[in-house]
C-alpha positions as CSV (number, residue, x, y, z in Angstrom):
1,X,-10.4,5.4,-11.5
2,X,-11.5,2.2,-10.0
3,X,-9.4,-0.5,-10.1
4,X,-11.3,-4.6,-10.9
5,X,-11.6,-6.9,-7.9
6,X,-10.3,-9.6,-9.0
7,X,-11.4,-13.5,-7.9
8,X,-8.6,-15.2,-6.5
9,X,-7.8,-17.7,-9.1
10,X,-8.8,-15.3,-12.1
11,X,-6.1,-13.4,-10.1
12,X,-3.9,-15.8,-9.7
13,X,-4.1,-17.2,-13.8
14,X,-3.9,-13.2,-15.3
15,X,-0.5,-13.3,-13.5
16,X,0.7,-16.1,-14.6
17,X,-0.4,-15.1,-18.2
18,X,1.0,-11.5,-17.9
19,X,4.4,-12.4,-15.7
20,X,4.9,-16.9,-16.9
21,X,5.0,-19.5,-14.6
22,X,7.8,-18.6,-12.8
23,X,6.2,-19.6,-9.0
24,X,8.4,-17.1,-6.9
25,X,7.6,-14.0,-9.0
26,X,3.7,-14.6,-9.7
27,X,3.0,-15.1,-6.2
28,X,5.2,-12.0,-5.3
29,X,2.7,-10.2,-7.7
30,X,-0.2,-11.5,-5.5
31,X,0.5,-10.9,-2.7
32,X,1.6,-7.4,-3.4
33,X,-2.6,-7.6,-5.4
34,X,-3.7,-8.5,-2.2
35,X,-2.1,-6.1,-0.3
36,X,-3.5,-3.2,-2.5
37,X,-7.1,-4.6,-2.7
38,X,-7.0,-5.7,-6.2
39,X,-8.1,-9.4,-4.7
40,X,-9.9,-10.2,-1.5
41,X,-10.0,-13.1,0.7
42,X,-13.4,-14.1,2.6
43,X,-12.2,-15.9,5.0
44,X,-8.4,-15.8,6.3
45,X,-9.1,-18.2,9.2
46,X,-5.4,-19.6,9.4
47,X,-4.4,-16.3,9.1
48,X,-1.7,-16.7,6.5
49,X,0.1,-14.1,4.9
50,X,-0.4,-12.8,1.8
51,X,2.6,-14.2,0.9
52,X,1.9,-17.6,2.2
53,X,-1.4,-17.5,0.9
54,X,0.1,-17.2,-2.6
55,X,1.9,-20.0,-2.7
56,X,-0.7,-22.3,-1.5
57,X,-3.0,-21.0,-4.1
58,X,-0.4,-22.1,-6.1
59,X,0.0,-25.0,-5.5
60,X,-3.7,-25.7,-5.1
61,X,-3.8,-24.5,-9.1
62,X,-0.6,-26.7,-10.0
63,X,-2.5,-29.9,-8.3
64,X,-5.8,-29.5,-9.2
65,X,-5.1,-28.5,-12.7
66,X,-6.7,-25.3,-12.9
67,X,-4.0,-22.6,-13.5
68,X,-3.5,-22.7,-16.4
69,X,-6.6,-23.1,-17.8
């Protein structure tokens, strides 16, 4: 079976849905997504970490309102 690739903020709002807004353990969850293909980034030209990347999705959802939504 064929898991969904996921967009990265859908991603990002099903976790927080599924696990609450508790930042540390929702961008543990998608990072450990991103690591198993479940979400993809196009461009990683900073070369972050899934980890790092995470948390500035995050924090790009918390300021720009979209997160929760």
């Amino acid at each position: 079976m064929t898991e969904k690739v996921y967009g990265q903020r859908e991603y990002m709002r099903k976790l927080v849905k599924e696990l609450g807004s508790e930042k540390a353990k929702v961008c543990a969850a998608y990072a450990c997504g991103e690591r198993e293909g479940l979400v993809v980034r196009q461009v990683n030209a900073r070369r972050l970490s899934a980890e790092d990347y995470a948390i500035k999705l995050w924090n790009d959802g918390q300021d720009k309102n979209w997160l929760l939504t």
